[in-house]
C-alpha positions as CSV (number, residue, x, y, z in Angstrom):
1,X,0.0,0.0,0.0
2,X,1.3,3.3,-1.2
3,X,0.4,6.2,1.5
4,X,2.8,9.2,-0.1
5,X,4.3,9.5,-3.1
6,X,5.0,13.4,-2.9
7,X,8.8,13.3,-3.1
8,X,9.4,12.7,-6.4
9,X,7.2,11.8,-9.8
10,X,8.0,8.5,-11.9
11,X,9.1,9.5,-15.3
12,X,8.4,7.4,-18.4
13,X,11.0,7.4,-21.5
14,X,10.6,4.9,-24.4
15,X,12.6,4.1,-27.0
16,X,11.3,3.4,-30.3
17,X,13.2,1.7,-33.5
18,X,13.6,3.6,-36.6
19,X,10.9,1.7,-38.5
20,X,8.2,2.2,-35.9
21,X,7.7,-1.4,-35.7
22,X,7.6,-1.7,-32.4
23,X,7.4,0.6,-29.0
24,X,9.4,-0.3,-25.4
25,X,9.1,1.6,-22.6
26,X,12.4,0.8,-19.9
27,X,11.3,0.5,-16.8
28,X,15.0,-0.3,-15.2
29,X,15.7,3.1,-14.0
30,X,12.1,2.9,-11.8
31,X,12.7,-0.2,-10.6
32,X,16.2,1.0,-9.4
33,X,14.0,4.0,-7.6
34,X,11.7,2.1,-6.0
35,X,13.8,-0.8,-4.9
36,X,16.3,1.8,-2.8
37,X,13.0,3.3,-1.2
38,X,12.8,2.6,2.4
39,X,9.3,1.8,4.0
40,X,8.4,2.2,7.5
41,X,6.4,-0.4,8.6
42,X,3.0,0.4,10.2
43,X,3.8,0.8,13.9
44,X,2.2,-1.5,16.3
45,X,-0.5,-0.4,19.3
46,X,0.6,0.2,22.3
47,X,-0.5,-1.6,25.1
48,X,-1.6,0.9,28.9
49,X,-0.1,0.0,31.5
50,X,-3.2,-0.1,33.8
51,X,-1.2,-1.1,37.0
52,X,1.5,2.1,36.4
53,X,-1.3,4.5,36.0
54,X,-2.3,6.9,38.9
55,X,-5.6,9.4,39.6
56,X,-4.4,11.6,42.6
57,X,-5.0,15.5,42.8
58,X,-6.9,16.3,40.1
59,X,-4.1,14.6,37.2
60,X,-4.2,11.7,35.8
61,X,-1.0,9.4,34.8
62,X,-1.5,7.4,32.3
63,X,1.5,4.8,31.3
64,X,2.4,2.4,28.4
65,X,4.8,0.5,26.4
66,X,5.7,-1.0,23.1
67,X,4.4,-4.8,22.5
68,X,8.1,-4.9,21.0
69,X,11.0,-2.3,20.6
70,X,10.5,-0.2,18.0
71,X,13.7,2.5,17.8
72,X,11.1,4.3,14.2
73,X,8.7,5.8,16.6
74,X,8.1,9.3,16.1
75,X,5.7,10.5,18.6
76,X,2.6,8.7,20.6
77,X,-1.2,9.9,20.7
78,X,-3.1,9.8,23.9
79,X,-7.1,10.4,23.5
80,X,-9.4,10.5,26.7
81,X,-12.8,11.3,27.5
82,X,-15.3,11.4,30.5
83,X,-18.0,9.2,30.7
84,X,-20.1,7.9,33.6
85,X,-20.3,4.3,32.3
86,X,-17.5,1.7,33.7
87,X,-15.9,-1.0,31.5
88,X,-15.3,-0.8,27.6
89,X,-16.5,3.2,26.0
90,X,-20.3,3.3,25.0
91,X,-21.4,4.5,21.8
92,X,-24.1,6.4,22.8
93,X,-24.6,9.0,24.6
94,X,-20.3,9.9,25.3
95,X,-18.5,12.9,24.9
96,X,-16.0,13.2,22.0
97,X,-12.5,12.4,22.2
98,X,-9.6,15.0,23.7
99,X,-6.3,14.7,21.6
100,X,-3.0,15.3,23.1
101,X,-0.3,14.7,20.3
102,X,3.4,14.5,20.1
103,X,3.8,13.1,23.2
104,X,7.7,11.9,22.9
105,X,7.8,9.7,26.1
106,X,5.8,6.7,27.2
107,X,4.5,8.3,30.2
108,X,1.8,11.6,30.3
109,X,0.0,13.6,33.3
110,X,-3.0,14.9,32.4
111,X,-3.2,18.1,35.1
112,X,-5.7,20.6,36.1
113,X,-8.8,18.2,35.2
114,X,-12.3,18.6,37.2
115,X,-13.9,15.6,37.8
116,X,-17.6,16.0,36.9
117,X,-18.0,12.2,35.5
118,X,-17.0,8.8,37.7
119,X,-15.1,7.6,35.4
120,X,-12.3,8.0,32.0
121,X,-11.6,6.6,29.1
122,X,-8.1,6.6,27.9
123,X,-6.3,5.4,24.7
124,X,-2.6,5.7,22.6
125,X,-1.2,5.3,19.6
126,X,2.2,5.2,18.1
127,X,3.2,7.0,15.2
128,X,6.6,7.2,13.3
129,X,7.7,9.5,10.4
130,X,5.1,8.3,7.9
131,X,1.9,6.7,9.6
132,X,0.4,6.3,13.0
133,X,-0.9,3.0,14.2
134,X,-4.0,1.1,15.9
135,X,-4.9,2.3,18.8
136,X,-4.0,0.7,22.1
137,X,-7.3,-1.0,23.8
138,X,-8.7,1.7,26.0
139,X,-8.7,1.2,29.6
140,X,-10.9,3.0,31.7
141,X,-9.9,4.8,35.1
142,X,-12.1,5.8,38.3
143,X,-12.1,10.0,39.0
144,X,-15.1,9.9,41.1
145,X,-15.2,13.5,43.0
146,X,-18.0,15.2,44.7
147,X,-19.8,17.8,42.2
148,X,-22.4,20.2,43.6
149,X,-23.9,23.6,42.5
150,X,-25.3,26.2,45.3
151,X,-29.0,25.7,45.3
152,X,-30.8,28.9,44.3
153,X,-34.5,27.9,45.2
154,X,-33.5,27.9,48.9
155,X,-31.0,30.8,49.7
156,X,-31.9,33.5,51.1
157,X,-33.1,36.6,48.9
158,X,-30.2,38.9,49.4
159,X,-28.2,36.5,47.8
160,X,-27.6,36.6,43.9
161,X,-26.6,32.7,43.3
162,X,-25.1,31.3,40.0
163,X,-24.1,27.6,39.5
164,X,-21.2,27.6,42.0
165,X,-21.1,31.5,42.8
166,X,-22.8,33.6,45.1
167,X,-22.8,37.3,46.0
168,X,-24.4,39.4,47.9
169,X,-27.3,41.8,46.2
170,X,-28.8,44.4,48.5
171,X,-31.6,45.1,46.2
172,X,-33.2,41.8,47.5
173,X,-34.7,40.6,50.6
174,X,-37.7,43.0,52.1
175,X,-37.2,45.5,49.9
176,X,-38.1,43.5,47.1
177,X,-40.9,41.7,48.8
178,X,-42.4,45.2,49.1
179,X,-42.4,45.2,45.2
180,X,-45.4,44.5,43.1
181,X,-44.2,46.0,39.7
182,X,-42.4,45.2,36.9
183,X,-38.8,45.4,38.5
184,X,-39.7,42.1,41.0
185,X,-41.5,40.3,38.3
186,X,-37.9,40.6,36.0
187,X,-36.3,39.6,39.4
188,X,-38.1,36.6,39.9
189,X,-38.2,35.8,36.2
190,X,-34.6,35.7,35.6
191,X,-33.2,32.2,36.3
192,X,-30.0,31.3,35.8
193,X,-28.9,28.4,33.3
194,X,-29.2,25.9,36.0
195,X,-32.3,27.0,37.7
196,X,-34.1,23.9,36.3
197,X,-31.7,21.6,37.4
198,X,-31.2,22.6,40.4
199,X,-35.1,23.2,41.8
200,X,-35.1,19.7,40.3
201,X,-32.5,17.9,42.8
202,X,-33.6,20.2,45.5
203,X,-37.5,19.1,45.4
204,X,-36.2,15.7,45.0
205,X,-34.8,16.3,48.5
206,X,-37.8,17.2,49.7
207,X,-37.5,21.1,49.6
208,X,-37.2,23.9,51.9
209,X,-38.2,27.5,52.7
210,X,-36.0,30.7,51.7
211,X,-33.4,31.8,54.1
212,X,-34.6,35.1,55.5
213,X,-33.8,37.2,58.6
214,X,-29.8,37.3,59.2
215,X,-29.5,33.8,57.8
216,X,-27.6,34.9,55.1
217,X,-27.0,31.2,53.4
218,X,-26.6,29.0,50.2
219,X,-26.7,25.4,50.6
220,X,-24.9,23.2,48.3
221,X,-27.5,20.9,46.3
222,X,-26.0,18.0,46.7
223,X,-25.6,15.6,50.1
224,X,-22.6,14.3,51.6
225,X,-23.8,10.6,52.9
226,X,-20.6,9.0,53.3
227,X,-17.0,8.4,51.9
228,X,-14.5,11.1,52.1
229,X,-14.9,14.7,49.4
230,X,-13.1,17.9,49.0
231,X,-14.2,21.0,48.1
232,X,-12.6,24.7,47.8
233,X,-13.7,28.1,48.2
234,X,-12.6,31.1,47.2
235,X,-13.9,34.7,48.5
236,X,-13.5,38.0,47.1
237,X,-10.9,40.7,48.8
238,X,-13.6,43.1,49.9
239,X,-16.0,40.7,52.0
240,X,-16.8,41.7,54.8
241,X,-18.7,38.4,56.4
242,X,-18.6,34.7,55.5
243,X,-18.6,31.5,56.8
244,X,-17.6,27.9,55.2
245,X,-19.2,24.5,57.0
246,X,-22.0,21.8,56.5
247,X,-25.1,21.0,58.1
248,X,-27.8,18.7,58.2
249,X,-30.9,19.5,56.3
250,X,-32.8,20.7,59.3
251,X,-31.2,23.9,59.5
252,X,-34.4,26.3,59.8
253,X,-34.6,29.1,57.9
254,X,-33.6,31.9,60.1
255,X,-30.8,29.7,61.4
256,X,-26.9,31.0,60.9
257,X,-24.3,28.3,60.4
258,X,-22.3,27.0,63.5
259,X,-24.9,28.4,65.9
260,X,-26.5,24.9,66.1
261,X,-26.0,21.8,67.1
262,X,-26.4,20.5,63.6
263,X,-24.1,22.8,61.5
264,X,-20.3,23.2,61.5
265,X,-18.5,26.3,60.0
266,X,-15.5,28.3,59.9
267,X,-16.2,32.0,60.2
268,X,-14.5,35.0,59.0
269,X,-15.2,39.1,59.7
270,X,-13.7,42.0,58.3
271,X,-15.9,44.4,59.6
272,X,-14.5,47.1,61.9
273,X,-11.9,44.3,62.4
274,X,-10.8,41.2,61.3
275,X,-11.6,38.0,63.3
276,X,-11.1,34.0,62.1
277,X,-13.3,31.8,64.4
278,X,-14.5,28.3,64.1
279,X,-18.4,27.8,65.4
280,X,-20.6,24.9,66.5
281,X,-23.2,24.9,68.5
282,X,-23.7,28.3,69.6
283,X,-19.5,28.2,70.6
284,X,-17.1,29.8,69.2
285,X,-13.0,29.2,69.0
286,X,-10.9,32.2,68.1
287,X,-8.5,31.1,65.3
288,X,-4.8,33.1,66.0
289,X,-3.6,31.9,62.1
290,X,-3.3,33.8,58.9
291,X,-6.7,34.1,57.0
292,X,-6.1,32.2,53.7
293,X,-7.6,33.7,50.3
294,X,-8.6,30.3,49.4
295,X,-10.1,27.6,51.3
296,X,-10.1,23.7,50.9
297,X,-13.1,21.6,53.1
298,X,-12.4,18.0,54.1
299,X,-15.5,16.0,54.4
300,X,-14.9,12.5,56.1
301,X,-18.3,11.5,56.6
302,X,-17.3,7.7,57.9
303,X,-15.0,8.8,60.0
304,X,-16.6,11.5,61.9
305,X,-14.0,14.5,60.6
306,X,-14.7,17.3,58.9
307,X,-11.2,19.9,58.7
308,X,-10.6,23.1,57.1
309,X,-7.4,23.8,55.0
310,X,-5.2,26.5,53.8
311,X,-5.9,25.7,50.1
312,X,-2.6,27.1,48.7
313,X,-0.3,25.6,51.1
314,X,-2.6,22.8,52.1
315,X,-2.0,24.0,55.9
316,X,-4.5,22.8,58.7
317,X,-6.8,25.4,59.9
318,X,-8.6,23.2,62.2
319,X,-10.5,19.9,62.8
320,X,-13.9,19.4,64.0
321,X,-14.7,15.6,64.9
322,X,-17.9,14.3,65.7
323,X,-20.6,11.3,64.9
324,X,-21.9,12.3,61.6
325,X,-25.5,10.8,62.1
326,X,-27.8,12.5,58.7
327,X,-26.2,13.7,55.5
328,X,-24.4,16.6,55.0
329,X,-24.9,19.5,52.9
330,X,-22.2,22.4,52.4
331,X,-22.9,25.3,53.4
332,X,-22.1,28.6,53.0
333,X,-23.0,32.1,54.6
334,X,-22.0,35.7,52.6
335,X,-22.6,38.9,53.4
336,X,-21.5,42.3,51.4
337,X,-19.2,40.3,49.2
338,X,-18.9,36.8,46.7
339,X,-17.6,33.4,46.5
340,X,-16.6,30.7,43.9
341,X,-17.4,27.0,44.8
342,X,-15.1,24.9,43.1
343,X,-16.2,20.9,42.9
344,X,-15.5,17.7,41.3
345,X,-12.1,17.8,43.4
346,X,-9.8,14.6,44.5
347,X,-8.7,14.8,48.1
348,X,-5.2,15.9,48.1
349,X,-2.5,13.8,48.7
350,X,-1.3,16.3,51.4
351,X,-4.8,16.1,53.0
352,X,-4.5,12.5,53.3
353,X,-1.3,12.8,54.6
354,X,-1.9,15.4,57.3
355,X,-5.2,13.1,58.1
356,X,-3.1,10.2,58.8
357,X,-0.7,12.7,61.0
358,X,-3.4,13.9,63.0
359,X,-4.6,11.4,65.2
360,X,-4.3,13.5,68.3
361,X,-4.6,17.3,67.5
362,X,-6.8,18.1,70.8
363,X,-5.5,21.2,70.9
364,X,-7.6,22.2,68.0
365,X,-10.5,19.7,68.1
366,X,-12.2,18.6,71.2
367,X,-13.6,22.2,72.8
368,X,-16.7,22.4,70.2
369,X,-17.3,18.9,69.4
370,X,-20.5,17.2,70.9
């Protein structure tokens, strides 16, 4: 099989005898050509090296090798995809292939990924100077991370809630009930893209009232009933008041995180001046560290913990542990200021270390546990 020919064009020149009785075309000059052209042969598919590959914070590391050595290969392809279906890739209903080419090694760390399905697809192929190969068979890796979205339907008025961002609006709340024209009716009418969705998975849960009063809270949409998730937050430079916990779904509606017995929080206010608690149950524990810009939340629900992280330098803030005994949704307080949620996040491998470190840590765990 010919696959390129572009390098040079085969040239044709007969010779004919005088009497035009007959016509030869030599062909020995071609033949010479074509017999000192080299061929690369088709390179074979490479074969993943399922028990070499790693998923750990947020990358995957995906490894192969050659069936045999092959010293003509050029560069490998590496193709993934998310799907939420285990085993061998569907057909229907999967996302499209991502290409990452000219990979020269037979190792690549795919970094930076948010894991919004359970599960990834992954395949390579080798490629030399003139033709890539077959495709390795695709193996299939587990990314299961916790994805939410803040649920709109419930939070409370003042707050202007998009997917995973929230900010305080002070054109809401009574002000607005007070409203009968045209202005509330655009307020009301204008959902963001996941409004459906999320009123959705929220009535499946069974519902709730609006956060009104001082109960300035979003709740994530999604429960924590066990295994171990991770999720970040980041607030903007000019809040003044906001606090980062969980708490069972009976938190009532004029509530405030970490003033019940049900909710857990880290709190933080800048106004008139700056103070970094942790709150449960109506306590509070004055926090003498460095206020982080971003925040990571660990979320053991098996295991009773639930800790609080520098997100940058994956420092402990501090440690609540208690009896988890009904799910857990995140929570989230904000007032004169915004947030970003991020989700679909591995544990890091720091967290798990420090977890395993951190058997004791009563200095910064047993005065507001039950």
């Amino acid at each position: 099989r010919v696959t390129m020919a572009s390098v040079f064009r085969i040239s044709l020149k007969p010779k004919v005898s005088d009497s035009m009785t007959h016509l030869m075309v030599d062909f020995s000059l071609e033949r010479r050509m074509l017999q000192a052209v080299k061929f690369l042969p088709v390179p074979k598919a490479p074969e993943i090296d399922l028990a070499a590959c790693q998923v750990a914070d947020n990358c995957i590391t995906v490894s192969w090798r050659m069936p045999e050595e092959d010293s003509r290969i050029d560069h490998f392809v590496l193709e993934y995809r998310k799907t939420d279906f285990d085993g061998l890739p569907r057909v229907k209903d999967e996302q499209h292939w991502e290409l990452i080419d000219y990979i020269k090694a037979t190792e690549y760390t795919l970094s930076g990924l948010k894991f919004d399905r359970k599960y990834m697809n992954l395949r390579v192929q080798a490629c030399n100077k003139a033709v890539a190969g077959e495709y390795s068979d695709p193996v299939t890796l587990e990314t299961k991370a916790f994805v939410f979205s803040l649920d709109s339907t419930s939070s409370h008025p003042n707050l202007k809630v998009e997917g995973t961002y929230v900010e305080w609006d002070p054109t809401g709340g009574k002000g607005q009930e007070k409203i009968k024209g045209k202005e509330n009716k655009s307020r009301s009418g204008a959902s963001s893209p996941k409004r459906t969705s999320l009123g959705t998975r929220s009535s499946a849960r069974g519902g709730r009232d609006r956060f009104i009063g001082e109960s300035y809270t979003v709740l994530g949409d999604t429960a924590v009933e066990s295994g171990q998730h991770y999720w970040e937050v980041r607030v903007q430079k000019d809040c003044k008041s906001y606090s980062v916990g969980v708490t069972y779904r009976n938190l009532g509606k004029f509530d405030q995180l970490g003033k019940t017995n049900s909710s857990w929080c880290i709190h933080i206010n800048n106004w008139l001046q700056t103070t970094f608690s942790a709150k449960h149950n109506n306590k509070t524990k004055i926090l003498d560290i460095p206020i982080p810009d971003r925040i990571g939340v660990y979320c053991n629900f098996d295991g009773g913990q639930l800790a609080f992280y520098n997100a940058n330098s994956k420092e402990l803030l501090y440690t609540f542990r208690t009896k988890f005994t009904q799910p857990l949704l995140p929570g989230f307080m904000i007032w004169c200021g915004g947030l970003t949620v991020s989700t679909g996040l591995q544990v890091p491998s720091a967290v798990k270390t420090l977890q395993k470190n951190e058997n004791g840590l009563s200095s910064s765990t047993s005065s507001l546990n039950n």
